[in-house]
C-alpha positions in Angstrom: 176.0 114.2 91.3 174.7 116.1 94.3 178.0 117.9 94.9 178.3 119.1 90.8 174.1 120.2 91.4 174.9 121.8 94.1 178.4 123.9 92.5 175.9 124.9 89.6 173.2 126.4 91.9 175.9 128.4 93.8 177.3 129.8 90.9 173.9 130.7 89.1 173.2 131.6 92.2 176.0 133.9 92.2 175.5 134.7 88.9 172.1 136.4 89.7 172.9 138.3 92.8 176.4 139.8 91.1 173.7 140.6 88.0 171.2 142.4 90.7 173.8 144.2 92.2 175.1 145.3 88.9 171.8 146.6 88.4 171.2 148.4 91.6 174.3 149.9 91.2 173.3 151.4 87.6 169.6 152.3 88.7 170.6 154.4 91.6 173.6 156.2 89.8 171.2 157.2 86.9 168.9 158.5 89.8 171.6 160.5 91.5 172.5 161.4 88.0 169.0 163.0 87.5 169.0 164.6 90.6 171.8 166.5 90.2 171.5 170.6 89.9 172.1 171.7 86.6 171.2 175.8 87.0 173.8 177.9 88.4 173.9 179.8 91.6 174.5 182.7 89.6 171.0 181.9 87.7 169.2 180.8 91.1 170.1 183.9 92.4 168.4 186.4 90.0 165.5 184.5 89.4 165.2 184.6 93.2 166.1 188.8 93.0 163.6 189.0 90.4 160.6 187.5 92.0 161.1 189.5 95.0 161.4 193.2 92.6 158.0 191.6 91.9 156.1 191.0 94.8 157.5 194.8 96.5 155.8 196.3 93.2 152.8 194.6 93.2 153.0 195.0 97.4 152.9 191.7 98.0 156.1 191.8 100.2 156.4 193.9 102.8 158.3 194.3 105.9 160.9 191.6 104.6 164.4 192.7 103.7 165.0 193.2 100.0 167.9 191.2 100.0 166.3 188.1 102.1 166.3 185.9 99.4 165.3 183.1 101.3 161.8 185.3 101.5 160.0 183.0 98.8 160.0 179.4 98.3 159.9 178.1 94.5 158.8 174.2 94.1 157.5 172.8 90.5 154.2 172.6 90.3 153.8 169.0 89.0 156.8 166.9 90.6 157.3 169.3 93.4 161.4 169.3 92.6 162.6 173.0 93.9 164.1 175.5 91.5 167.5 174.6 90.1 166.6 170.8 88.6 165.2 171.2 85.3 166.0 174.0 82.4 162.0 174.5 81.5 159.1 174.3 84.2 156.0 175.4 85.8 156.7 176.1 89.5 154.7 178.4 92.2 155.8 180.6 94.4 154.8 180.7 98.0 155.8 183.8 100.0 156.6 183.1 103.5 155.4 186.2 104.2 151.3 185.1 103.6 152.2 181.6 102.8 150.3 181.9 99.7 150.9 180.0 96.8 149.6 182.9 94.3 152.5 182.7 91.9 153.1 181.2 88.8 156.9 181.2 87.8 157.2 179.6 83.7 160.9 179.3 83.2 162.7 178.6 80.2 166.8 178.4 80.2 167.2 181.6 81.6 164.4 183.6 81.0 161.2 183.6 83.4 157.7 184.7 83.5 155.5 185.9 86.8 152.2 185.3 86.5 149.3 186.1 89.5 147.3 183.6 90.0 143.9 186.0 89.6 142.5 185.7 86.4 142.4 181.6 85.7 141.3 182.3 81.8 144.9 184.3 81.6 147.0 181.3 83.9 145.8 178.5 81.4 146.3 180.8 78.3 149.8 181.7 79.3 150.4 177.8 80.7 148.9 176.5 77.5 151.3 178.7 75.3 154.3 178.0 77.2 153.4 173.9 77.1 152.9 174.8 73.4 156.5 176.2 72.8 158.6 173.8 74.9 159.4 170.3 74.5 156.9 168.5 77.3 155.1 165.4 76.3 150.8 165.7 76.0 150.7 163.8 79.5 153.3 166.1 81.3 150.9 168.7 79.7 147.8 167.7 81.1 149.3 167.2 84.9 150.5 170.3 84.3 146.9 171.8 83.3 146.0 169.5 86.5 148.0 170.7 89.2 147.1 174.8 87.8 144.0 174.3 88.1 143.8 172.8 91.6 146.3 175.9 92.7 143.4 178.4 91.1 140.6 175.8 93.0 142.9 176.2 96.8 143.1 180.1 96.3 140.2 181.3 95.3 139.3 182.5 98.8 142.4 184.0 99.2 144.0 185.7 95.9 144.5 189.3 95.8 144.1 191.1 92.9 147.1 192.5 91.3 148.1 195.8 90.8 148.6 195.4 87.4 152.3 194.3 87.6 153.2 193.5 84.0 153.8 189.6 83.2 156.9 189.9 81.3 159.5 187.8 80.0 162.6 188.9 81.8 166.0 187.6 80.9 168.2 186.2 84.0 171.5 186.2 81.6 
């Protein structure tokens, strides 16, 4: 009787580690799944050219090469994922140059928006209409009203005003 018990235990227990490992298997493909870059180089690559165009105009770079493009770091402003990892965000812009984080970058697909963190009525109009026009959920709305408003709070000291560099859409295509 003990020997039949004890063949039943091994093979539930089996049974139950083959299951977990089945399921640690699944769980960390789907997370490598979701990690995976879906933006081109291409893509990466003028978005990058394009924010750097902006900060010589509004002479915010200076003294870096043009073509450096490795000049500004881009990381989303809620999850912190860098640029290249989601087709819609919020993400700021931190120029190595200052290390300030004065930047607001909206992207959607392939188009982009540069904001200056300056005027914080502007910042949440333009983050509330971009919210408003893509697909994120009321919560992912709210961190991201969250994590813009504690950007404005950490720069306030230090934000230079603009020189009235346009906030445009431009198209990366």
């Amino acid at each position: 009787m003990r020997q039949v018990k004890r063949k039943i235990d091994n093979k539930t227990t089996k049974r139950c580690r083959s299951k977990f490992l089945i399921t640690i298997l699944i769980l960390f493909s789907a997370t490598i799944a979701q990690s995976q870059k879906i933006e081109t180089e291409e893509l990466e690559v003028c978005i990058r050219k394009q924010i750097i165009d902006f900060l010589i105009k509004d002479n915010r770079l200076t003294g870096v090469d043009k073509n450096n493009l490795n000049s500004v770091h881009i990381s989303e402003l809620v999850n912190k994922k860098v640029l290249g990892y989601s087709k819609y965000g919020i993400y700021y812009i931190t120029d190595y140059a200052t290390n300030f984080q004065n930047l607001i970058l909206l992207k959607k697909d392939k188009m982009i928006k540069i904001i200056v963190v300056s005027d914080s009525k502007q910042l949440m109009n333009e983050i509330s209409s971009f919210l408003s026009e893509t697909a994120f959920t009321d919560y992912e709305s709210i961190e991201y009203f969250k994590a813009a408003i504690e950007l404005l709070e950490r720069n306030m000291t230090r934000i230079k005003s603009s020189n009235n560099v346009n906030s445009i859409w431009i198209d990366c295509n």
